[in-house]
C-alpha positions in Angstrom: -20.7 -33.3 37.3 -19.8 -35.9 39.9 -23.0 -37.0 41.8 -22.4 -36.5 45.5 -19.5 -33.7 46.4 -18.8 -30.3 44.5 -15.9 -29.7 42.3 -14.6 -27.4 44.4 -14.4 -30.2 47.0 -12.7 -32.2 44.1 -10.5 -29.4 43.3 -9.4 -29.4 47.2 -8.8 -33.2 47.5 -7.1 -33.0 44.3 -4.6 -30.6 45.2 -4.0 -32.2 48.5 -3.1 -35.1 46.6 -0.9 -33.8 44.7 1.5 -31.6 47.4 1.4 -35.4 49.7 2.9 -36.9 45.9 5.5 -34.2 45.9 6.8 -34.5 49.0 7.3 -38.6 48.5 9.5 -37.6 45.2 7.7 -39.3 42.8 6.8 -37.7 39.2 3.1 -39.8 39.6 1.2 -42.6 41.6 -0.4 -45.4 40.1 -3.6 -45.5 42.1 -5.7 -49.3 41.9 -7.6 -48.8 45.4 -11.3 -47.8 44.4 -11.3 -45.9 47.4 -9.0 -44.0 46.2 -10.6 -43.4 43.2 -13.7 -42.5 44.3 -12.2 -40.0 46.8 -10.4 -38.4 44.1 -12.5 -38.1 41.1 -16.1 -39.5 42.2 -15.2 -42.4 40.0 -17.8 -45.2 41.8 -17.7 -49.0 40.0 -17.3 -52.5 41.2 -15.0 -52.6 38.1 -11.6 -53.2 40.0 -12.8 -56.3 40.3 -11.4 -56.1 36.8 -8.0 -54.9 35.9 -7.6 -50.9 36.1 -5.5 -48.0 37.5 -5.8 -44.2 38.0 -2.6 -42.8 37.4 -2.5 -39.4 39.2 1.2 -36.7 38.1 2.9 -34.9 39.9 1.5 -32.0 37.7 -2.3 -32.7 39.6 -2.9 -34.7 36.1 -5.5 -37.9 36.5 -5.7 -40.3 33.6 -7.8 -43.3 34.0 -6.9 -46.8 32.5 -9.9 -48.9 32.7 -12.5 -51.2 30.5 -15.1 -50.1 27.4 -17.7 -51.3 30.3 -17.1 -48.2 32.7 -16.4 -45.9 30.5 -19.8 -44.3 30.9 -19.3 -45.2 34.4 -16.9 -42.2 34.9 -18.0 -39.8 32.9 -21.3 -40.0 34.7 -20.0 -40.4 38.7 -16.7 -38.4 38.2 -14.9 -35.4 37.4 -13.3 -37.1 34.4 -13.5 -35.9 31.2 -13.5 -38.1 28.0 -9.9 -37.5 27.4 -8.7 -38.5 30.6 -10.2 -41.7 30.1 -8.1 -44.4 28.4 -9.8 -48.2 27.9 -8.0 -51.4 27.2 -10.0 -53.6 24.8 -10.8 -57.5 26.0 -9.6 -59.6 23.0 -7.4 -63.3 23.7 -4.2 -62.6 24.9 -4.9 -58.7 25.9 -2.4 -57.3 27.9 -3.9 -54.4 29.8 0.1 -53.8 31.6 1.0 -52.7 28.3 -1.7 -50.4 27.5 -0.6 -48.9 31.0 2.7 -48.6 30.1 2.2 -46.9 27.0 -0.1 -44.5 29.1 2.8 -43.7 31.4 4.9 -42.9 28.3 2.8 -40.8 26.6 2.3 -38.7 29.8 6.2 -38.2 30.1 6.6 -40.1 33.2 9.8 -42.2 34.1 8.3 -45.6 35.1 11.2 -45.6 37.9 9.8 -42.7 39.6 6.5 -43.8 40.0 4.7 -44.9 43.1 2.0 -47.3 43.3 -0.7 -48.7 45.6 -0.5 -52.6 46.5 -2.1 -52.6 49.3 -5.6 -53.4 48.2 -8.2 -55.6 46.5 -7.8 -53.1 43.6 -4.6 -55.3 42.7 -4.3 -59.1 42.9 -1.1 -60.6 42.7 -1.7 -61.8 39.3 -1.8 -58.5 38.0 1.0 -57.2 40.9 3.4 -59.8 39.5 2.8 -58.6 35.9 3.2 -54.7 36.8 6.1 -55.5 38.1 7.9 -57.4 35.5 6.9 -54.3 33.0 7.5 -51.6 35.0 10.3 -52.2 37.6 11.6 -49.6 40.1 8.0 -48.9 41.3 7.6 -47.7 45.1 5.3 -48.5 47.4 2.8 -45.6 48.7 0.2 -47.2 49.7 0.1 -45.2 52.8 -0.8 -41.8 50.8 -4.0 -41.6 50.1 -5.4 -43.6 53.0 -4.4 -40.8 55.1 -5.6 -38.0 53.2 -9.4 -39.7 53.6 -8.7 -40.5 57.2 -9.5 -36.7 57.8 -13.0 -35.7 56.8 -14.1 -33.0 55.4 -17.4 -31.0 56.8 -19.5 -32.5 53.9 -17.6 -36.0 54.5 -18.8 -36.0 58.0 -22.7 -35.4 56.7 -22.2 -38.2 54.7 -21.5 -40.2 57.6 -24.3 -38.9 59.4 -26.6 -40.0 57.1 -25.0 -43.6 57.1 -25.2 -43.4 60.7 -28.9 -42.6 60.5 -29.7 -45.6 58.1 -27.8 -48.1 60.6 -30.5 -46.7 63.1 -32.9 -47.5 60.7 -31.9 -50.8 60.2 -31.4 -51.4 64.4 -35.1 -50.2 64.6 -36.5 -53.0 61.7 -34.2 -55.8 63.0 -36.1 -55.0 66.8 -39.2 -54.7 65.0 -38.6 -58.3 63.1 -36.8 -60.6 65.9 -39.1 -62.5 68.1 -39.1 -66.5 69.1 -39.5 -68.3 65.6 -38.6 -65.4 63.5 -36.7 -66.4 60.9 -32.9 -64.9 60.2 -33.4 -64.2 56.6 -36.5 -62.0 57.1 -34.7 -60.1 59.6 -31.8 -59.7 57.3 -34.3 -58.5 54.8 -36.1 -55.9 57.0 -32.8 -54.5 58.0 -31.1 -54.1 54.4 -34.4 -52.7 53.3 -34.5 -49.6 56.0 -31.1 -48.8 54.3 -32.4 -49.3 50.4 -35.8 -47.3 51.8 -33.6 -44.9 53.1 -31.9 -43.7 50.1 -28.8 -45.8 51.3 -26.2 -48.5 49.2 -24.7 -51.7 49.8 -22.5 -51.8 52.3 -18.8 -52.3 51.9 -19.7 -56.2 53.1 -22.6 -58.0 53.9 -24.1 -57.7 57.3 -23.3 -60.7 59.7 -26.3 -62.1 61.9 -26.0 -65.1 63.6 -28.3 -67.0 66.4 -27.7 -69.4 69.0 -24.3 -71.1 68.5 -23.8 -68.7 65.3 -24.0 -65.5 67.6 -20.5 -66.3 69.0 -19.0 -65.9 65.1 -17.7 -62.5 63.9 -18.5 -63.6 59.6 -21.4 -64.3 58.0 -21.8 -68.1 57.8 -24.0 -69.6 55.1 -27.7 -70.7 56.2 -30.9 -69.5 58.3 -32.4 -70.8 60.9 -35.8 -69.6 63.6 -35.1 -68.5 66.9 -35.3 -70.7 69.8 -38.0 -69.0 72.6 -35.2 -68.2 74.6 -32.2 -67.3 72.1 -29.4 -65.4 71.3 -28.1 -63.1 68.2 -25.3 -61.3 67.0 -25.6 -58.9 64.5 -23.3 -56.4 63.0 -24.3 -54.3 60.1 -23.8 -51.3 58.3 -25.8 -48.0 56.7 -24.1 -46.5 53.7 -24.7 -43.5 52.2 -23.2 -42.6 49.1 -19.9 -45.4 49.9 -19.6 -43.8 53.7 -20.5 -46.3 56.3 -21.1 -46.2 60.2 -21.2 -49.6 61.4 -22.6 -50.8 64.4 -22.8 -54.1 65.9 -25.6 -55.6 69.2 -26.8 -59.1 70.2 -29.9 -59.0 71.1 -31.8 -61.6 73.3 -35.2 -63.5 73.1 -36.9 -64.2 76.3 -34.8 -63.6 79.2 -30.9 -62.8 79.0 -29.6 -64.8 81.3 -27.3 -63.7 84.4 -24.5 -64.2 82.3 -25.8 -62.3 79.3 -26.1 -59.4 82.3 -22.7 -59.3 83.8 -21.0 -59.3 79.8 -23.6 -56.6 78.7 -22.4 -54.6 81.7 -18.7 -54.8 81.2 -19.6 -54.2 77.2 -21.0 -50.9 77.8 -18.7 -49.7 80.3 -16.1 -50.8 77.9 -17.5 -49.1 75.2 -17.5 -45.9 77.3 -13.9 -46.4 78.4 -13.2 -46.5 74.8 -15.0 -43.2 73.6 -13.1 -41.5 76.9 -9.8 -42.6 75.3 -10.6 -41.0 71.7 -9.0 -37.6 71.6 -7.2 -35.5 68.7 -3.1 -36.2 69.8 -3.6 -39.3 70.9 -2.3 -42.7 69.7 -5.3 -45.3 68.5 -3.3 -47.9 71.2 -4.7 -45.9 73.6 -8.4 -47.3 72.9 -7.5 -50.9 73.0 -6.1 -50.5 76.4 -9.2 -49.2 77.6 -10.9 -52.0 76.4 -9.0 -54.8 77.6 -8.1 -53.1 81.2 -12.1 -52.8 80.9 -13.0 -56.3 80.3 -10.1 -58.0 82.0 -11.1 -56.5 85.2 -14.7 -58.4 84.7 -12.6 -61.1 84.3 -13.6 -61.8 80.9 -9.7 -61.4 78.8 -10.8 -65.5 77.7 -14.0 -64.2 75.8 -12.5 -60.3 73.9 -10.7 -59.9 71.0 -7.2 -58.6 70.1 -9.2 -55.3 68.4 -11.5 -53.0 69.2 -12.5 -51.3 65.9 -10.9 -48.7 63.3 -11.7 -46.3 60.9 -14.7 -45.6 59.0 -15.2 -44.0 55.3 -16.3 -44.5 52.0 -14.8 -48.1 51.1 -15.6 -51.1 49.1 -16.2 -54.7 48.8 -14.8 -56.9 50.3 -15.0 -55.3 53.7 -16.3 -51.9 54.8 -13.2 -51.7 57.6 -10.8 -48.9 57.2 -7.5 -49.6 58.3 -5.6 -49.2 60.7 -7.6 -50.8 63.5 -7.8 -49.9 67.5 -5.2 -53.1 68.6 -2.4 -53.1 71.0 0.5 -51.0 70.6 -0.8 -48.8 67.4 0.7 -45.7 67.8 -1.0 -44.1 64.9 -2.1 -40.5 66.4 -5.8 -39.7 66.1 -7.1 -36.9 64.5 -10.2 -34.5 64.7 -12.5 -35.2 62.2 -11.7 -38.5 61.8 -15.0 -41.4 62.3 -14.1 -44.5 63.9 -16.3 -48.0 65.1 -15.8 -49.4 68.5 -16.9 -52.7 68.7 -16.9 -54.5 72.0 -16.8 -58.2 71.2 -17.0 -60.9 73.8 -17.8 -64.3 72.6 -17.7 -66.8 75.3 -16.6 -70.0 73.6 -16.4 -71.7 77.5 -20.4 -70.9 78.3 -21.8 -70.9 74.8 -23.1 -66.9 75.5 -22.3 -63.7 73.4 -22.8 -60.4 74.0 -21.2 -57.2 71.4 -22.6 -53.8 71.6 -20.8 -51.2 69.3 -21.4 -48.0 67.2 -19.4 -45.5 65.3 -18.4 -42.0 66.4 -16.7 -38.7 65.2 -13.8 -37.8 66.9 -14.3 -33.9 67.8 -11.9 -31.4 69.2 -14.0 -31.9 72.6 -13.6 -35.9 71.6 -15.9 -39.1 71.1 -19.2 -37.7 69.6 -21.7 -40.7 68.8 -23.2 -41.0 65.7 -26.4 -43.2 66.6 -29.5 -42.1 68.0 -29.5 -45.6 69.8 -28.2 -46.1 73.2 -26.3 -49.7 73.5 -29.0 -51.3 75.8 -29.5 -54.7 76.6 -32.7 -55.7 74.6 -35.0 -58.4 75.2 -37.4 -59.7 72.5 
């Protein structure tokens, strides 16, 4: 029984996956994204960092190819049974292509009328270079299942919720912890422990905090330091529940923000409400970014934003928890209801030294932008 979604869901997801296969005229799809996976069957494992593949028939078959190691690993988190699961042995000079090629045979499937997924950390170019040699004719679909889990279902959307609910959490502990000598690694600590305490996971990456010169960087950097008396951190983190995040993203000030940490937190929050105005069913994710950079170039601040605004939210893994595509100019991807995006308005003033982000993640409802966090975007002061 797969641990967080019912098999009828499975069944659903599965036969959605299946008519989107048939329609690309394939006879199966070679599947290495573990988001894919996981969306699928339940199957939940850092094991892709490994070499292994889900290959998923035209017929609504799944077969997985994968190692002795997480074997267990699906029959426990997925709706795989022990015959659908296939492992290639680690030995010198194993060849794990061929065991996937003699999977595709024995399945009846014509290696030149398969689709695969490269677009992903699922399949380095190591292993890409070696599928390719064994198995030519392969066509790219790694659009297909990205956009089936762009749309969420009503349980999907809970579990987004609760993420949403455990980045709360985690706002609350890093307000509770940040004070003039605090130290960065303790507030890291308080905030991934409201999500652990919470009944939450890793996130799909690490969460990035940053003070004084740091707070203008959108990665984590190796290295803590105190906070200065009158100081100034970025931080952008993550909930997950059960793989589905809802990022958010705030730099918040010790002492007194200065006139200049006003006038960017102003233009950041009415850019952030420009942005959830723009998110409709129908209408194109370009859409968003313009309302962000109308927003904050009328402030005068084009110098300091980004070229994106945000993008898609789900269940994802490591490296990063983004969900492509991304709110940037010119995406005409339409948006659709029930989809759950993050807006993150970044201005990071490389000229005077200050920062100032404020973001969250919302549902996009027939009625539009529905925010997921309890927390207002405010301007805090520690």
């Amino acid at each position: 029984m797969p641990r967080h979604f019912t098999t009828e869901e499975y069944a659903d997801r599965l036969s959605r996956a299946r008519a989107a296969l048939s329609e690309t005229g394939r006879d199966g799809l070679l599947l290495f994204a573990p988001e894919s996976h996981y969306w699928l069957t339940g199957y939940d494992t850092f094991g892709f960092a490994m070499f292994q593949c889900m290959v998923l028939t035209a017929s609504g078959e799944t077969h997985l190819l994968t190692r002795r190691p997480d074997r267990l690993q699906a029959l426990q988190t997925s709706t795989l049974s022990e015959d659908q699961i296939h492992i290639w042995t680690d030995y010198e000079g194993t060849d794990p292509i061929a065991d996937l090629a003699r999977l595709i045979a024995s399945l009846g499937l014509d290696a030149a009328r398969l689709g695969y997924e490269s677009r992903t950390a699922g399949l380095n170019d190591y292993w890409g270079l070696r599928l390719h040699a064994a198995l030519p004719g392969l066509t790219d679909c790694s659009d297909l299942m990205p956009a089936l889990r762009r749309l969420k279902s009503p349980a999907e959307v809970e579990m987004h919720r609760r993420a949403a609910a455990l980045s709360d959490d985690a706002l609350d502990a890093a307000l509770e912890t940040t004070r003039a000598g605090a130290f960065e690694g303790d507030i890291l600590a308080a905030m991934q422990g409201a999500v652990f305490r919470g009944g939450g996971d890793y996130a799909g990456n690490e969460f990035i905090l940053g003070s004084g010169a740091g707070a203008l960087l959108c990665r984590s950097a190796s290295g803590r330091r105190h906070l200065d008396p009158q100081d100034q951190m970025t931080i952008e983190w993550s909930g997950a529940y059960a793989r589905y995040h809802a990022a958010m993203m705030q730099t918040l000030i010790t002492g007194d923000a200065s006139p200049a940490h006003r006038r960017m937190h102003a233009a950041a929050s009415e850019a952030l409400t420009a942005c959830e105005a723009a998110i409709r069913p129908g209408a194109p994710m370009g859409d968003v970014y313009e309302a962000h950079a109308q927003t904050f170039d009328a402030h005068g601040l084009s110098h300091a934003r980004l070229s994106a605004c945000g993008y898609g939210m789900g269940a994802v893994y490591a490296p990063i928890w983004v969900d492509f595509p991304m709110f940037y100019e010119g995406n005409p991807l339409i948006m659709q209801e029930n989809q759950v995006f993050f807006l993150h308005m970044i201005l990071m003033d490389d000229e005077s030294g200050h920062a100032m982000c404020l973001g969250h993640s919302v549902l996009n409802t027939a009625q539009g932008a529905e925010r997921l966090s309890r927390h207002a975007p405010a301007l805090f002061e520690l």
